[in-house]
Structure formats: structure tokens, C-alpha cells
C-alpha positions as CSV (number, residue, x, y, z in Angstrom):
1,X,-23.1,-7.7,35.7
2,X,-21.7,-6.3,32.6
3,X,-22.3,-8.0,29.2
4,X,-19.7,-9.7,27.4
5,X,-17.9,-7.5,24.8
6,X,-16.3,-9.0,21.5
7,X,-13.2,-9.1,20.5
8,X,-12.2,-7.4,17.3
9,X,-8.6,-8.4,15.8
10,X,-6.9,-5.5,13.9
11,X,-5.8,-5.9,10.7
12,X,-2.4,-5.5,9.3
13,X,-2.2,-1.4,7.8
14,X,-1.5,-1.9,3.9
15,X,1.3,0.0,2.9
16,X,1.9,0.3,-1.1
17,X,5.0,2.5,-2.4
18,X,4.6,4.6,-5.6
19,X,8.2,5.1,-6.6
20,X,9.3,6.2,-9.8
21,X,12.9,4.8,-10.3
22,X,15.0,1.8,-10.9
23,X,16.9,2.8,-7.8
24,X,13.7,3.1,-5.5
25,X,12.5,0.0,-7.0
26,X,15.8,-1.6,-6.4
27,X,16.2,-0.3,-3.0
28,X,12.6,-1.4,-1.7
29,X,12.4,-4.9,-2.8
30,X,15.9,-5.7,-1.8
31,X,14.6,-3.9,1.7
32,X,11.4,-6.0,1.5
33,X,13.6,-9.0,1.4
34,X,16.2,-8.8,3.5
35,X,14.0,-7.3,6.6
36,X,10.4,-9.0,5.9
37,X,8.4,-5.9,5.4
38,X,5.0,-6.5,4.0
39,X,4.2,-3.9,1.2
40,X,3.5,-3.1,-2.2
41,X,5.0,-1.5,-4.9
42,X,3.3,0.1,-7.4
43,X,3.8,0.1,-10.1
44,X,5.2,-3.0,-10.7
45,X,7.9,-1.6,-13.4
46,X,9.3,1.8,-11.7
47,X,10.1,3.9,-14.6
48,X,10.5,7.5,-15.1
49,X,7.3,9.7,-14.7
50,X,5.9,12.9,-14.6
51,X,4.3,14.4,-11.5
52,X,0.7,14.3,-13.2
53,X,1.0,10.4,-13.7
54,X,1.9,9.8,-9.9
55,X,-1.3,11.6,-9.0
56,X,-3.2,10.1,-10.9
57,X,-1.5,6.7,-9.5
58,X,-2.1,7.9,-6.2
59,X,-5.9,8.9,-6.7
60,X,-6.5,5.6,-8.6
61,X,-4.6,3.5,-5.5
62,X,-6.8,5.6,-2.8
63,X,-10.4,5.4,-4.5
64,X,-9.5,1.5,-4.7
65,X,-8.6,1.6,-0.6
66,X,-11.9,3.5,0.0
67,X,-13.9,0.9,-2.1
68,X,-12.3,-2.2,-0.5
69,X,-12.8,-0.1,3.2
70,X,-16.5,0.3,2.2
71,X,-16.8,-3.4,1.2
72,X,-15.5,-4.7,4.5
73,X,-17.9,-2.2,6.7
């Protein structure tokens, strides 16, 4: 007889959207509303930036994802 097995529910992926824009901004949160899509945009005020600043954004956003991944574990 085989042992029982637990269950494990999944959890929702977290999607965040670095944009850079007042069009992208405009775009995703009219999207987020009108079709229900769970996300996050960072950061909160899209404005105009360079190419170092979104990596940096980026790095920042996944060493947070790592830490809250470690946490849960």
C-alpha cells in the first residue's frame, strides 16, 4: 500500500513590468483593468530613463524575488 502524498497548491507567477513611458504606463494599467491581469508596474511613475537605471531596476526587483523565494523555502 502506497503512502499518502500531499498536495502542494501552486502559487500565482508574479509578473511586474518595468516600462519607461507614459504610453507603456498608460497602456498597461488601462490593460490591467479592462482584462483583470494581476501584475505590477514598476516603477510606479514611468518616466524617461536611461538603459543603466533599468538595470539597475531590474537587478534590484530580482535580488528582492530571490530573497522573498529564499524566505518561503
Amino acid at each position: 500500500m502506497a503512502r499518502k502524498t500531499q498536495q502542494r497548491s501552486l502559487k500565482q507567477p508574479e509578473i511586474t513590468i518595468i516600462g519607461e513611458g507614459a504610453t507603456e504606463r498608460f497602456y498597461f494599467t488601462n490593460l490591467r483593468r479592462l482584462k483583470g491581469y494581476r501584475y505590477t508596474c514598476k516603477p510606479r511613475i514611468f518616466t524617461e530613463q536611461s538603459l543603466d537605471e533599468i538595470r539597475k531596476q531590474v537587478v534590484l526587483l530580482l535580488y528582492y524575488l530571490n530573497v522573498e523565494r529564499m524566505r518561503n523555502d
